[in-house]
C-alpha positions, 0 to 999 in steps of 0.5 A: 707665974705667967701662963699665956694661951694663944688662940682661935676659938674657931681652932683646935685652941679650944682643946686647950683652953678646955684643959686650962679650965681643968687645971684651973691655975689663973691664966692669960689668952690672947685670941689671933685672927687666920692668917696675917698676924698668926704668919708674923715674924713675932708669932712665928718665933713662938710657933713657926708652925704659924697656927694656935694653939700656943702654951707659954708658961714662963717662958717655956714654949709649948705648941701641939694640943696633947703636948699641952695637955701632958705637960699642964697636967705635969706642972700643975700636979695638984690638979690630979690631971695625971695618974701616978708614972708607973700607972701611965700606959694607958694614958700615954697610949690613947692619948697620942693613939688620938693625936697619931691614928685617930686624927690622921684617919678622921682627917683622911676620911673627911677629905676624901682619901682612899688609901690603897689596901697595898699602901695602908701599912704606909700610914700609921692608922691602916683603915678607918675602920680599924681605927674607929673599932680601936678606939671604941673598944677601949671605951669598954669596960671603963668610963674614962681612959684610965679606967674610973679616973678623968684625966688630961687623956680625956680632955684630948681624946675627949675633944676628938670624939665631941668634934667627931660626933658633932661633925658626923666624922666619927660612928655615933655608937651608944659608948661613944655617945655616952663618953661624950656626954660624961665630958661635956657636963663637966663644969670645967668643959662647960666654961670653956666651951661658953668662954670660946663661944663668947670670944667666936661671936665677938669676932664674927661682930667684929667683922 
């Protein structure tokens, strides 16, 4: 089996790397530098996107950070990462929510994006607003996205609130808090997050 990551510890590849550290299956990576070698022809034949991270897994191509949760938790199934397909609606549901609303509407926000009132039906997430109060009245009631049970959903959704929190992007409301902190004392969060910091401080010497 080959399993190649390539990333940025200073990129949403940390997402990724988070969820590899889950799986727990052994896996290569391969850190790029922004810009040049990430707009190579060569790098661009694996993601024309030009940006990390990318999943190669036997020379199956993967790119997009819940994409790569979705499917690590389908090709290593022995690491519990899904629920079983008929108990999937929830995961599927927040998991591209965060990919889809949530990010565009994090995103808007943090540059400064006012979105008409006549024109937010134009954009997926409506208000920011909206989209905060969705997402934290899911967190009620349950102490994952699938109720009681991690899984790949939270490492996605997960990051987003850690990033969110971190950045003051998103309210630090006592549920959110409390989901984070739930995520960020898991072993395997703590051993990417140290691996990626480790690989971030090695870079900034190096320049």
């Amino acid at each position: 089996m080959s399993l190649t990551l390539y990333s940025n510890p200073m990129s949403r590849g940390r997402i990724a790397r988070w969820m590899m550290e889950e799986v727990g299956a052994p896996y290569d990576i391969q850190m790029l530098p922004f810009g040049a070698t990430m707009h190579s022809d060569s790098y661009r034949g694996l993601n024309p996107m030009a940006k990390v991270p990318v999943l190669v897994h036997d020379g199956r191509i993967v790119t997009e950070c819940a994409a790569i949760c979705a499917y690590m938790a389908d090709a290593f199934p022995d690491a519990g990462l899904a629920p079983d397909p008929q108990d999937r609606a929830d995961y599927y549901r927040w998991l591209f929510f965060a990919a889809g609303p949530l990010e565009h509407a994090v995103t808007n926000k943090s540059l400064g994006v006012d979105v008409p009132e006549d024109r937010r039906g134009m954009v997926g997430y409506g208000t920011y607003d909206r989209t905060m109060q969705a997402l934290e009245t899911m967190l009620n009631g349950r102490t994952h996205i699938t109720g009681d049970s991690f899984s790949a959903a939270d490492v996605y959704v997960g990051s987003q609130v850690v990033w969110g929190l971190g950045f003051q992007s998103i309210p630090a409301t006592p549920a959110l808090e409390a989901y984070r902190d739930r995520l960020t004392a898991r072993p395997a969060y703590q051993r990417a997050k140290a691996l990626d910091d480790a690989a971030a401080a090695e870079a900034t010497t190096a320049n």
